[in-house]
C-alpha positions as CSV (number, residue, x, y, z in Angstrom):
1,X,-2.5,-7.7,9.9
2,X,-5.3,-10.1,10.8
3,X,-5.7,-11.6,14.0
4,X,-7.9,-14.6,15.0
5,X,-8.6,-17.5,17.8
6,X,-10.4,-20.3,17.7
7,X,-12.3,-22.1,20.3
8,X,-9.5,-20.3,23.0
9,X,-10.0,-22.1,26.4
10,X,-7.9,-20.8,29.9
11,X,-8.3,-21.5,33.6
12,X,-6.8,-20.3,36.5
13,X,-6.8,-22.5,39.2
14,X,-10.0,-24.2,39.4
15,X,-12.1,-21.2,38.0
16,X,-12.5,-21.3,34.3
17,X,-11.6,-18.0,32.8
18,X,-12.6,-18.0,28.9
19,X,-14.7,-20.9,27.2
20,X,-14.4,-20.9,23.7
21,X,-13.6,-17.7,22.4
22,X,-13.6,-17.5,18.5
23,X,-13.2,-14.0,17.3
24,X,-11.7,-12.4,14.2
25,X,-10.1,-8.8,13.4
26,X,-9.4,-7.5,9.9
27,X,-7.1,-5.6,8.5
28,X,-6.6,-2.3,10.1
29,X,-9.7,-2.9,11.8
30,X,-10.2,-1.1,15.2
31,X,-12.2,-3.8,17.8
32,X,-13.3,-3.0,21.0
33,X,-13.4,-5.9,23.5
34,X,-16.1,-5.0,26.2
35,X,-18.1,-6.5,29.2
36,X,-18.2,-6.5,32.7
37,X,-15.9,-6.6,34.8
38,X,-14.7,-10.4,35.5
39,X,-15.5,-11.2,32.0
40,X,-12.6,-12.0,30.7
41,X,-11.2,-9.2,28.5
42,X,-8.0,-8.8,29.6
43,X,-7.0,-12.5,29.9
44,X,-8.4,-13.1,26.2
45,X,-5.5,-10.1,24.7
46,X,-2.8,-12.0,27.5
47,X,-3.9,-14.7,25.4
48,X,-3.3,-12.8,22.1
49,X,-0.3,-11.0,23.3
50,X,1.4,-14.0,24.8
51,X,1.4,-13.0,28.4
52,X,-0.8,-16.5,29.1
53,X,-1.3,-19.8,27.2
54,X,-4.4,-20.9,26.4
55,X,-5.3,-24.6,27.7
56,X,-7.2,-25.2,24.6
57,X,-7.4,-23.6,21.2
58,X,-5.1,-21.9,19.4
59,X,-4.6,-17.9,18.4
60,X,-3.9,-17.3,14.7
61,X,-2.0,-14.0,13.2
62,X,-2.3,-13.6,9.5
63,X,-3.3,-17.2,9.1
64,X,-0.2,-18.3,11.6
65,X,-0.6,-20.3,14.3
66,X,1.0,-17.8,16.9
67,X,2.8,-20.8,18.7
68,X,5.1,-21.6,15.5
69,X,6.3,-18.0,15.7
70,X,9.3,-17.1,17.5
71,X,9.1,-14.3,20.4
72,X,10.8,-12.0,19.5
73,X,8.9,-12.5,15.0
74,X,5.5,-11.9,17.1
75,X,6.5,-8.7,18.6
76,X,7.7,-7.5,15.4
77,X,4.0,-8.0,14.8
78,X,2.0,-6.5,17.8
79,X,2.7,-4.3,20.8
80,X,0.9,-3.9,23.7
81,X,0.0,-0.7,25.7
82,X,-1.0,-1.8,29.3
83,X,-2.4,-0.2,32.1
84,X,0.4,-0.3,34.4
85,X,3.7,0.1,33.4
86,X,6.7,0.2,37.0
87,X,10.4,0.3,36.3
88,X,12.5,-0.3,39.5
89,X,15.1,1.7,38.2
90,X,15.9,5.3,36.7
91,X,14.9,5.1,32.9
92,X,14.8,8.2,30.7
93,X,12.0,8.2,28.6
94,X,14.3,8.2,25.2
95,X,15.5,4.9,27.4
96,X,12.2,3.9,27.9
97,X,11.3,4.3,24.3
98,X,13.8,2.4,23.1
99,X,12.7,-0.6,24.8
100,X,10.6,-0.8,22.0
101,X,13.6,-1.6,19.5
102,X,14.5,-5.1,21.1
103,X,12.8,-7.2,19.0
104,X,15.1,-6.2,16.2
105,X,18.2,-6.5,17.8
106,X,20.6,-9.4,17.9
107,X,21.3,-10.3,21.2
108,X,24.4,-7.8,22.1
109,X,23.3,-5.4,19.6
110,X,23.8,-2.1,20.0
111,X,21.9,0.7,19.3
112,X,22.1,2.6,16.5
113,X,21.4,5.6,14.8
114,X,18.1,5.0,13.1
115,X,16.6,3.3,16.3
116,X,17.5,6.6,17.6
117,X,15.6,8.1,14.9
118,X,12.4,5.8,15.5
119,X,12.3,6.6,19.1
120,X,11.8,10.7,18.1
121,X,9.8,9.7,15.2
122,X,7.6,7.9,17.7
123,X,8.3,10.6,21.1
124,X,7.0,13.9,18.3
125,X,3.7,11.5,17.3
126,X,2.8,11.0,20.9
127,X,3.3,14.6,21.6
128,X,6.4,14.3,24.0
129,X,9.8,15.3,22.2
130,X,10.2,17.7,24.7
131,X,10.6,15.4,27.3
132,X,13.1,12.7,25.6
133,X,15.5,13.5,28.9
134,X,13.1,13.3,31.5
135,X,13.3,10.5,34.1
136,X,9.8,8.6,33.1
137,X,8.9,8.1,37.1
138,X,8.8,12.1,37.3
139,X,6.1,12.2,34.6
140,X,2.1,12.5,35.4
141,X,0.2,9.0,34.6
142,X,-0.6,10.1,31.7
143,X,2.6,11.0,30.6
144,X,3.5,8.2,31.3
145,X,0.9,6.5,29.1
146,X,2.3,8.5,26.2
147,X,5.3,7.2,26.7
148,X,4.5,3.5,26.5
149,X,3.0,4.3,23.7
150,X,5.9,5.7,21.8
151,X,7.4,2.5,22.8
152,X,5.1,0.2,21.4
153,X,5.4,2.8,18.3
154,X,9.0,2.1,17.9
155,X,8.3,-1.7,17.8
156,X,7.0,-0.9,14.4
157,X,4.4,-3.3,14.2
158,X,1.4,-3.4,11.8
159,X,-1.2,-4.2,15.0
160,X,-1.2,-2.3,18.4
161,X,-2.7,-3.8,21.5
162,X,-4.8,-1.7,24.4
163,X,-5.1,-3.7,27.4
164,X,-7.0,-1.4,29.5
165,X,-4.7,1.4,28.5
166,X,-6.9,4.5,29.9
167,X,-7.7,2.9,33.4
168,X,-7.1,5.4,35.7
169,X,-6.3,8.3,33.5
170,X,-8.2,11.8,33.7
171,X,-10.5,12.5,30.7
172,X,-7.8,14.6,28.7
173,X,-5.4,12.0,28.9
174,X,-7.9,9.4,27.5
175,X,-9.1,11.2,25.1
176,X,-5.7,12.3,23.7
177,X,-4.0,8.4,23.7
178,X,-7.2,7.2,21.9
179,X,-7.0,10.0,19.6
180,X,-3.3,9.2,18.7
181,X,-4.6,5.6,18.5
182,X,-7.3,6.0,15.8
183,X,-4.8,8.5,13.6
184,X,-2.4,5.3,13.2
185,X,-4.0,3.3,11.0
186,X,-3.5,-0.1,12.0
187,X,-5.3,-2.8,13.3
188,X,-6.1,-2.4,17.0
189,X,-7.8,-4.5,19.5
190,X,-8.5,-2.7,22.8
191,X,-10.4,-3.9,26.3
192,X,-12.3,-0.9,26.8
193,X,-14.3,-0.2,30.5
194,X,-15.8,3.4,29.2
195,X,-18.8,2.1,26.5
196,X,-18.7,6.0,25.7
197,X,-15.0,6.1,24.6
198,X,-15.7,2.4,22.9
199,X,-18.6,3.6,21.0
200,X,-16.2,6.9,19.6
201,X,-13.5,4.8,18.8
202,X,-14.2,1.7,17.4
203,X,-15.2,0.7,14.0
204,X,-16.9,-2.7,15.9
205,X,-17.5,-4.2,19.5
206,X,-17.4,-7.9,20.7
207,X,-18.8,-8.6,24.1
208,X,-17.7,-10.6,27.0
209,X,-19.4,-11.9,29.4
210,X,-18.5,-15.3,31.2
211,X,-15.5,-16.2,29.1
212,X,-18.0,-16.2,25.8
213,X,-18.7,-13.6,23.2
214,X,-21.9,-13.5,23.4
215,X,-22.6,-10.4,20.6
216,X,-20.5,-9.0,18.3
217,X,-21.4,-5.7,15.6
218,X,-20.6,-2.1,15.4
219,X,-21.2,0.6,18.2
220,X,-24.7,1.3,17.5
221,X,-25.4,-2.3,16.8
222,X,-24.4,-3.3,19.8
223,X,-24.6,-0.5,22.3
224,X,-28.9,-0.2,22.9
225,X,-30.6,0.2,25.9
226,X,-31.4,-3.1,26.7
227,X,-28.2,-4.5,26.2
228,X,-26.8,-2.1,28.7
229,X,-29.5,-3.3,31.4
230,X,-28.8,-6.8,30.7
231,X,-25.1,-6.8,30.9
232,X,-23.7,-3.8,33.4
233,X,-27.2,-3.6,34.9
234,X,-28.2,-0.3,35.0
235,X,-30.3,2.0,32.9
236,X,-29.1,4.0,30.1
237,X,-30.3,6.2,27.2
238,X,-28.7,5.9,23.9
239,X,-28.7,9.2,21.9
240,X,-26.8,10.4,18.1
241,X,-25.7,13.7,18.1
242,X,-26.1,15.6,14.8
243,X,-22.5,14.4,13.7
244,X,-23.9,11.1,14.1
245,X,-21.5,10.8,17.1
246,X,-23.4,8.0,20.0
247,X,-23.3,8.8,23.4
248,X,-24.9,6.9,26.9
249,X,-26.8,8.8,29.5
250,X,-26.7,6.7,32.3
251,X,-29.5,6.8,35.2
252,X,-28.4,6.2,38.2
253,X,-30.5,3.4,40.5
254,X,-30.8,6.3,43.1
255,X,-33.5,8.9,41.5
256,X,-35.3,6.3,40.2
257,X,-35.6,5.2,44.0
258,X,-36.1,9.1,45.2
259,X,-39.0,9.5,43.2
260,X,-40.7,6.1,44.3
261,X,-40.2,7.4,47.5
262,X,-41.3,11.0,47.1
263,X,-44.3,9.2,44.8
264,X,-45.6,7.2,48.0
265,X,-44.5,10.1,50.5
266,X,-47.6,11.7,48.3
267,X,-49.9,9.2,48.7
């Protein structure tokens, strides 16, 4: 599936959030949206996945305006993996999971034996059949995660959404969702904070920075030195590994500022 805006405009109150965003994603195309913090990632995908309504513009999928679609058609064509997902009541995950059937159900509908099938299908490629009975607020965070991934699996959907899906996750639990992520072979669009994680994942990067995208390419197109100082301000090396993997050294503000002192200590 192919997703696309054009000249997509949103405020909040009186602050002026994005300002024009055009940006397009191929077919089973795996785009990293990146930038500071404030930049406007996450309300661009709201945007995308219908959680907000751009003031101006319009969001296209497969050459659709998304406003003509229905609902519950345009979750039969993305699903959306958050960062925080709270349930005020006791759901098992197999409960939880089938959340994820909803957009093919007639209102009433009752679940039946192949949307039981989906959610295992979708619980064994996240790595938690075991847990199908388990209450999902007993399960680690990144259990959790895993979860809400099998439910956005069971939407069936040709194009997956990552809102900021490994915020506050250990490494292991980052690493493992994007890895399940990348295996699916769909088209992805993912706010990413970690430009380490980004540049592993992601087959090309577009920038945010004051509601604008402001550069767009793949990993090692995009991720240099400079561009590091410029937009998170602080100073990085950019090294290939010899399986042509990238990956950021940062250098923190504070040796840099020990050695100036122990420099004029000397002097």
């Amino acid at each position: 599936m192919k997703i696309e805006t054009q000249k997509v405009e949103l405020s909040l109150g009186n602050a002026k959030i994005l300002n024009g965003i055009d940006l397009h994603v191929g077919e089973k195309e795996f785009v990293g949206v990146i930038g500071p913090n404030g930049s406007g990632k996450s309300t661009l995908l709201k945007c995308i996945y219908r959680v907000l309504q751009p003031g101006k513009g319009a969001v296209y999928l497969d050459g659709k305006p998304l406003k003509s679609y229905a609902v519950r058609d345009s979750a039969k064509k993305m699903a959306v993996v958050a960062q925080h997902n709270y349930y005020n009541f006791e759901f098992s995950v197999s409960e939880v999971v089938l959340m994820g059937r909803t957009p093919h159900k007639r209102a009433m509908e009752r679940d039946n034996a192949e949307d039981y099938e989906i959610v295992r299908e979708a619980l064994k490629t996240v790595g938690m059949s075991e847990f199908e009975n388990r209450s999902f607020s007993t399960l680690s965070g990144g259990e959790q995660q895993r979860i809400i991934l099998a439910r956005a699996l069971a939407q069936k959907t040709p194009c997956l959404i990552l809102d900021e899906p490994t915020n506050h996750l250990d490494i292991k639990y980052q690493f493992q969702l994007m890895d399940i992520v990348k295996g699916l072979n769909l088209t992805v669009i993912a706010a990413i904070h970690d430009l380490n994680i980004a540049a592993m994942y992601c087959d090309r990067l577009l920038v945010v920075e004051n509601g604008l995208i402001v550069k767009s390419g793949t990993p090692e197109e995009v991720l240099t030195p400079e561009f590091i100082k410029a937009v998170y301000e602080i100073d990085a090396d950019v090294l290939k590994d010899k399986n042509g993997e990238l990956h950021i050294l940062y250098h923190p503000a504070y040796r840099k500022m020990r050695k100036d002192h122990e420099e004029s200590s000397d002097v």
